[in-house]
C-alpha positions as CSV (number, residue, x, y, z in Angstrom):
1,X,-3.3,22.2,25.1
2,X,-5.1,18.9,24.4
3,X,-4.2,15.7,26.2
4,X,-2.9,14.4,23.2
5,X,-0.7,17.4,22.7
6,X,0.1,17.2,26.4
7,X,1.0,13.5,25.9
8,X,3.2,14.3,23.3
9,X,5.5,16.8,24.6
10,X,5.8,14.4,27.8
11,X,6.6,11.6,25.2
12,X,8.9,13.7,23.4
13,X,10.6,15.6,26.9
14,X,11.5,11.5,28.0
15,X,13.0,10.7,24.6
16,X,15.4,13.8,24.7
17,X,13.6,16.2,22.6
18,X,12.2,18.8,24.7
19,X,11.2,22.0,23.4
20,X,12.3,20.6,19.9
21,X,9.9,22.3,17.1
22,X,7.5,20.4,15.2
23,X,6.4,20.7,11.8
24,X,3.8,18.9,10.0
25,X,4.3,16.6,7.3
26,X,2.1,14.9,4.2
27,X,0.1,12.3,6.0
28,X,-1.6,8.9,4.6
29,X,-5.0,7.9,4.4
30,X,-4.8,6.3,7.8
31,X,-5.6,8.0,11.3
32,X,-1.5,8.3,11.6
33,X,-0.4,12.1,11.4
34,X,3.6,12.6,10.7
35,X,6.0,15.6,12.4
36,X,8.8,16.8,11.7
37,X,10.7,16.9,14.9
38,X,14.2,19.6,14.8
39,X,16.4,20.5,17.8
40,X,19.3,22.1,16.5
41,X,21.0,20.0,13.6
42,X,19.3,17.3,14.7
43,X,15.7,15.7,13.3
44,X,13.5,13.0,13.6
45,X,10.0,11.9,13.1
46,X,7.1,11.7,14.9
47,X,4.7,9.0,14.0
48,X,1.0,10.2,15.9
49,X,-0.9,6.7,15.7
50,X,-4.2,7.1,17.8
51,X,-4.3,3.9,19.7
52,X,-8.4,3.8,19.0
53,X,-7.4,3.5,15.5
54,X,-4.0,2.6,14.9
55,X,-1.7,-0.2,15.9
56,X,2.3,0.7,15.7
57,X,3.1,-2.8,16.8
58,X,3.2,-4.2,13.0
59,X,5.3,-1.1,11.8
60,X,7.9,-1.6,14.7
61,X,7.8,-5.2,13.9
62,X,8.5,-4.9,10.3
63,X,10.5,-2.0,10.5
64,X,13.6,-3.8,12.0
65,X,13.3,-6.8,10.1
66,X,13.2,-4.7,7.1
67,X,16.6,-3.2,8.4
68,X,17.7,-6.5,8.9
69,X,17.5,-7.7,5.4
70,X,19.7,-4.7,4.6
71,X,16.6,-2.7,3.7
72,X,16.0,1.4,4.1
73,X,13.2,1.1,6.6
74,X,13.5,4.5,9.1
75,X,15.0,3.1,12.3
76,X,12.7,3.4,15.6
77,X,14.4,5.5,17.9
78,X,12.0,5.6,20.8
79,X,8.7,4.5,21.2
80,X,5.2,4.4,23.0
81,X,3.7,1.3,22.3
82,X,0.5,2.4,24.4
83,X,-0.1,5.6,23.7
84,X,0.3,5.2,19.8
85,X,3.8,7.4,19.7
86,X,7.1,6.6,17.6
87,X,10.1,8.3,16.9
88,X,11.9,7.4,13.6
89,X,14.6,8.2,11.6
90,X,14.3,11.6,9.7
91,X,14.7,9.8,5.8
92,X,14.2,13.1,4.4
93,X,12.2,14.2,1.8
94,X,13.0,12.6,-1.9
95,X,10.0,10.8,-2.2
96,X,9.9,9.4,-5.4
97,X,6.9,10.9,-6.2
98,X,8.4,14.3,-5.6
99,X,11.4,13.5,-7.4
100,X,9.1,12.4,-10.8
101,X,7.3,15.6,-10.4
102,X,10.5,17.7,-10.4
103,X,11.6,15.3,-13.6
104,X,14.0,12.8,-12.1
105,X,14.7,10.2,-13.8
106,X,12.3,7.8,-13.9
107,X,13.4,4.5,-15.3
108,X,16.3,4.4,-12.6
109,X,14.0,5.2,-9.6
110,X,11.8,2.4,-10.7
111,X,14.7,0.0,-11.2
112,X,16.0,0.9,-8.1
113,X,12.6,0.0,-6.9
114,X,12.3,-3.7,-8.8
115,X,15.5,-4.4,-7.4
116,X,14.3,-4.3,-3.8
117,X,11.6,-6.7,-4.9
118,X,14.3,-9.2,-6.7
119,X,16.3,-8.9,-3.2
120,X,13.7,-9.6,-0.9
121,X,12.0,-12.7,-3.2
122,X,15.5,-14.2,-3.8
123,X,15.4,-15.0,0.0
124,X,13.2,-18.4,1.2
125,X,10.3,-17.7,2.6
126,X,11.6,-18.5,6.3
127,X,13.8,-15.6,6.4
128,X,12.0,-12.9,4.0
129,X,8.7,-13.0,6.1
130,X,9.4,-12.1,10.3
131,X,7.9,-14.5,12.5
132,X,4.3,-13.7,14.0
133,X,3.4,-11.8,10.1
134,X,-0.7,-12.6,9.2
135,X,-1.1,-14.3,6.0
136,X,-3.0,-12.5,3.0
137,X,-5.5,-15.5,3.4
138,X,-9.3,-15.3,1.5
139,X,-10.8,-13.6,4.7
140,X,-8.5,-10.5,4.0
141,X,-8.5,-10.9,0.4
142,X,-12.4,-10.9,0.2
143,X,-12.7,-8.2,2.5
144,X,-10.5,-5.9,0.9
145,X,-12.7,-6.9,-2.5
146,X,-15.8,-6.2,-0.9
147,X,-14.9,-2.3,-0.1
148,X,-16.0,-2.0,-3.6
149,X,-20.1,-3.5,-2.9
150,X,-19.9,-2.0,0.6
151,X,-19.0,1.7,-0.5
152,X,-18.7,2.5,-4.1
153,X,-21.7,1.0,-5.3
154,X,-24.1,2.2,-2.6
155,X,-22.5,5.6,-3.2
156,X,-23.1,5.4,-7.3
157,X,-26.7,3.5,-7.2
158,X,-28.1,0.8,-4.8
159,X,-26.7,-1.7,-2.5
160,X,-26.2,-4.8,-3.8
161,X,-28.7,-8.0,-2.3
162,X,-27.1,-10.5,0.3
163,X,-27.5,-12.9,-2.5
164,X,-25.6,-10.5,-5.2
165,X,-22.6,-9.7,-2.7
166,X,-22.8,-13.4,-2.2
167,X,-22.2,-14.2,-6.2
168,X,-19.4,-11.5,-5.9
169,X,-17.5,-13.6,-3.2
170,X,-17.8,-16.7,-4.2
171,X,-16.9,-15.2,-8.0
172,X,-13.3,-13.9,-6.3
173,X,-13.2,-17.0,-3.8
174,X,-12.5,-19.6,-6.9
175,X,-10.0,-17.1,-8.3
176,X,-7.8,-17.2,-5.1
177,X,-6.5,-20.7,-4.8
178,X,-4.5,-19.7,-7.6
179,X,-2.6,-17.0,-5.6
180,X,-2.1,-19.1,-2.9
181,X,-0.3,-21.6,-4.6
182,X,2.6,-19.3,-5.0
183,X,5.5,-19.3,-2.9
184,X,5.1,-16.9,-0.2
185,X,7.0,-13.8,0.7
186,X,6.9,-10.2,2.5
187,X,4.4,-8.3,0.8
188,X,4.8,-4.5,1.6
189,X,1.2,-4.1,0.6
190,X,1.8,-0.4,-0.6
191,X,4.8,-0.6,-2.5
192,X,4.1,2.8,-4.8
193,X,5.9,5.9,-5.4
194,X,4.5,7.8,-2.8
195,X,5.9,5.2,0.1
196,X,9.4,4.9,-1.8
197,X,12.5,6.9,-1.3
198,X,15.7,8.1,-3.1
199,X,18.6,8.0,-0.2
200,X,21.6,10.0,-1.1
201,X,24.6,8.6,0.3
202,X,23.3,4.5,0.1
203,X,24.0,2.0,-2.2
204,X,22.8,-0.6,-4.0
205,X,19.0,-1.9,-2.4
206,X,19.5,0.4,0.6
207,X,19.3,4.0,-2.0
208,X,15.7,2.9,-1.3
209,X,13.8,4.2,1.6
210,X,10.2,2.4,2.7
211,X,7.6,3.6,4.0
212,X,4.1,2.9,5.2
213,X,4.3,-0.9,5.6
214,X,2.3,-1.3,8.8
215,X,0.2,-3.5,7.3
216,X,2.9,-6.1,5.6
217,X,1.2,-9.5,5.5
218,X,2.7,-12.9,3.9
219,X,1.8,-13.7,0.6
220,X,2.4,-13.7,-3.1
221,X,5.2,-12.2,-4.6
222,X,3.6,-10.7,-7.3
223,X,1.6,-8.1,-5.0
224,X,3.8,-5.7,-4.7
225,X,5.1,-5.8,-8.3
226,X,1.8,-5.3,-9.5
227,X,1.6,-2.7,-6.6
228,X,4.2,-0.2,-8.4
229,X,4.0,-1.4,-11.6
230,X,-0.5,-0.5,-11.4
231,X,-0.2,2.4,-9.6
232,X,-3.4,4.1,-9.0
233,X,-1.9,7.4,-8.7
234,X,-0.1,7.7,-11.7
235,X,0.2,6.6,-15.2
236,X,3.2,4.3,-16.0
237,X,4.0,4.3,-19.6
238,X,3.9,0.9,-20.9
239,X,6.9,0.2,-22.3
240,X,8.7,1.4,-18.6
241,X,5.9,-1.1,-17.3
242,X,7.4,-3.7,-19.8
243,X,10.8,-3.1,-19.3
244,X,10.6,-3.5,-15.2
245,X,8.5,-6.6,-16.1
246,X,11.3,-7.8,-18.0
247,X,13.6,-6.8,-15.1
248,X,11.5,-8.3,-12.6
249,X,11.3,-11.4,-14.7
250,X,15.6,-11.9,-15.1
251,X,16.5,-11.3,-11.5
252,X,14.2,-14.4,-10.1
253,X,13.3,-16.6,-12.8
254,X,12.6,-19.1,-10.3
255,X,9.3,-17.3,-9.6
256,X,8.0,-16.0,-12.7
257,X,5.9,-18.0,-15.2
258,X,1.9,-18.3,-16.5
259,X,1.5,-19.2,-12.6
260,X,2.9,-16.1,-11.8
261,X,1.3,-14.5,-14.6
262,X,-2.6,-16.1,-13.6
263,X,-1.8,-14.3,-9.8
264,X,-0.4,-11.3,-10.8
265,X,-3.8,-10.7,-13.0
266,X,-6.0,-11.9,-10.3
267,X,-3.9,-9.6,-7.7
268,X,-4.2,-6.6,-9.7
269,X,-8.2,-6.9,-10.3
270,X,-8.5,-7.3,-6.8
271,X,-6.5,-4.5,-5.3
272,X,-8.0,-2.3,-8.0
273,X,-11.3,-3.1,-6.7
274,X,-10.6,-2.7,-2.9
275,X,-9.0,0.7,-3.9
276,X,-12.2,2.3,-5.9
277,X,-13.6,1.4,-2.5
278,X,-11.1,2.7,-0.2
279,X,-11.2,6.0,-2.4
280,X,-15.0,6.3,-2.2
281,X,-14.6,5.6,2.2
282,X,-11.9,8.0,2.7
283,X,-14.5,10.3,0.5
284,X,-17.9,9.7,2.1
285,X,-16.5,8.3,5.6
286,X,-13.5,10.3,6.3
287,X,-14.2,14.1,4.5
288,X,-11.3,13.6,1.9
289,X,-12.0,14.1,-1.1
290,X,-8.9,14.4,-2.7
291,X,-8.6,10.5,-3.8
292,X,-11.7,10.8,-5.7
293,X,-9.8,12.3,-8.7
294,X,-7.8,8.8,-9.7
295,X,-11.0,7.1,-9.4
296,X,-11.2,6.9,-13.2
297,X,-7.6,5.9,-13.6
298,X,-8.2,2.8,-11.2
299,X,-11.1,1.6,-13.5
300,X,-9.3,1.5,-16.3
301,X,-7.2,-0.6,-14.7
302,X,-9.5,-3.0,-13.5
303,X,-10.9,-3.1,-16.7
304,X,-8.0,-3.9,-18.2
305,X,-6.9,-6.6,-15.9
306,X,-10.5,-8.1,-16.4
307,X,-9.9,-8.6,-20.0
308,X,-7.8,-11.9,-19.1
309,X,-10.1,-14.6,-19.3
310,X,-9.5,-16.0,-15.6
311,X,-11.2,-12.7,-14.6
312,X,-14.3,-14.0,-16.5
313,X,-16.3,-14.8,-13.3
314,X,-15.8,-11.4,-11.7
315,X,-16.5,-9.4,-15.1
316,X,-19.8,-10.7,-15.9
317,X,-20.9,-9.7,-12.0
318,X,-19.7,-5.9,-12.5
319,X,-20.8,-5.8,-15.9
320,X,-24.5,-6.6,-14.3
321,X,-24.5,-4.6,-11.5
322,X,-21.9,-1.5,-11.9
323,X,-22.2,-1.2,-15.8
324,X,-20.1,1.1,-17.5
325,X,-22.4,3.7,-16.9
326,X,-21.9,3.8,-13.3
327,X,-17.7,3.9,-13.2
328,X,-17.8,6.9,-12.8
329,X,-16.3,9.4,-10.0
330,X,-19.2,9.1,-6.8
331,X,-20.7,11.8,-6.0
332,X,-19.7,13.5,-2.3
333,X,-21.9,12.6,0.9
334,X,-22.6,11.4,3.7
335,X,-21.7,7.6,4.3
336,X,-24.7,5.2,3.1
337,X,-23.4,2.5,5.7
């Protein structure tokens, strides 16, 4: 037995669930490995979070002020702050991606969905965001954007020049004044179907389960809209994307408007580009190549979100230096960092 394993069992023996069997379940594309944790008729989860690479302070922190908005976020039922080691409420298994693939309906998981969003950006600021939550400020924005020049394009023709990544930042760096200037909210940061839950036996905003907000931070509302509504796992028809738009739009007109509109565009390029990026690290860095596949679905959506004419700045930089040509699916490797 490992001394993680070994660490585990103790963790597990001092939280009442000695000898209880474990089973693995889907994992993220994190460091974080999930178990399935049985001792009779009763289950939790484990949460495995590596301390050298994980942090479970931000996921206990949001967690219970999820759960005190009257949100489905798995309760914490023991924990190891140290050692990297949760236990959380067992929330089952109707992920909503599941459910889609075994034909659920799929306009009233994603309006179940919206409607979380419309409850938690009705609230002020004060009270939707926990005290203590980072900001999505330009550092974390640019960084994000820059996984696209630090992996994809070394991995799909040259590294860009100090002077080209610098034209690239400072493109994105005159677009994000724009998002700041909304009001500013919870923002889940990976609000998509595979972190989303259908809860038999809850109503209203609490039918939906959450998961994998660890790295909530405070900023515009329109993330996490744009989030579900641009997945990069699966193709939304438009009119459903229309239609929860429109949704979106009626439960908090208070928010929505070309403002809106201008950060919601300028959100999605952006996430679309840190995610091409993410995919191509998890590929090259990490060994998985499994996200490589939805590579092309992610640049169409970039491409489409850099039709808007406040994207200008950013377009004419990737159409010189990752042409059409290259958005493409990278090849597999070894890391070029």
């Amino acid at each position: 037995m490992s001394d993680r394993e070994a660490l585990i069992e103790e963790f597990l023996a001092e939280s009442g669930w000695a000898g209880a069997e474990r089973t693995p379940l889907a994992g993220d594309a994190s460091f974080r490995r999930y178990q399935r944790v049985t001792a009779g008729r009763h289950q939790c989860v484990l949460m495995d979070a590596p301390p050298d690479h994980e942090d479970v302070r931000p996921f206990i922190l949001v967690a219970e002020h999820l759960r005190r908005l009257g949100l489905s976020a798995p309760e914490v039922l023991a924990d190891d702050v140290g050692a990297g080691l949760l236990l959380l409420e067992d929330l089952g298994d109707d992920t909503y991606t599941r459910l889609l693939d075994a034909d659920a309906d799929e306009a009233d998981l994603y309006e179940l969905a919206i409607d979380v969003l419309i409850h938690l950006h009705r609230l002020p600021s004060a009270e939707a965001v926990p005290p203590g939550l980072p900001p999505y400020d330009d550092g974390r924005l640019l960084e994000e954007a820059c996984l696209l020049t630090d992996w994809y394009l070394p991995a799909v023709s040259d590294r860009p020049t100090d002077d080209d990544r610098e034209a690239y930042v400072a493109a994105w760096r005159d677009l994000f004044p724009a998002v700041h200037a909304q009001p500013r909210t919870l923002v889940l940061r990976d609000y998509h179907v595979d972190n989303l839950m259908r809860l038999a036996g809850r109503d209203g905003v609490a039918a939906c389960g959450l998961l994998d907000f660890q790295d909530a931070v405070a900023g515009p509302p329109a993330y996490d809209l744009m989030s579900l509504l641009e997945d990069a796992r699966r193709d939304i028809d438009a009119g459903l994307e229309s239609a929860m738009l429109d949704r979106y739009r009626e439960g908090v007109p208070h928010l929505v408007g070309d403002e809106f509109d201008k950060s919601y565009v300028i959100l999605a390029a952006q996430r679309h580009a840190k995610v091409i990026g993410i995919f191509t690290r998890l590929c090259r860095r990490d060994g998985k190549h499994e996200y490589l596949v939805h590579i092309p679905r992610v640049w169409r959506l970039l491409e489409r979100a850099l039709e808007n004419p406040t994207l200008a700045p950013v377009a004419d930089w990737l159409d010189r230096h990752v042409p059409p040509a290259m958005r493409r699916i990278p090849p597999t490797g070894a890391a070029a960092q």
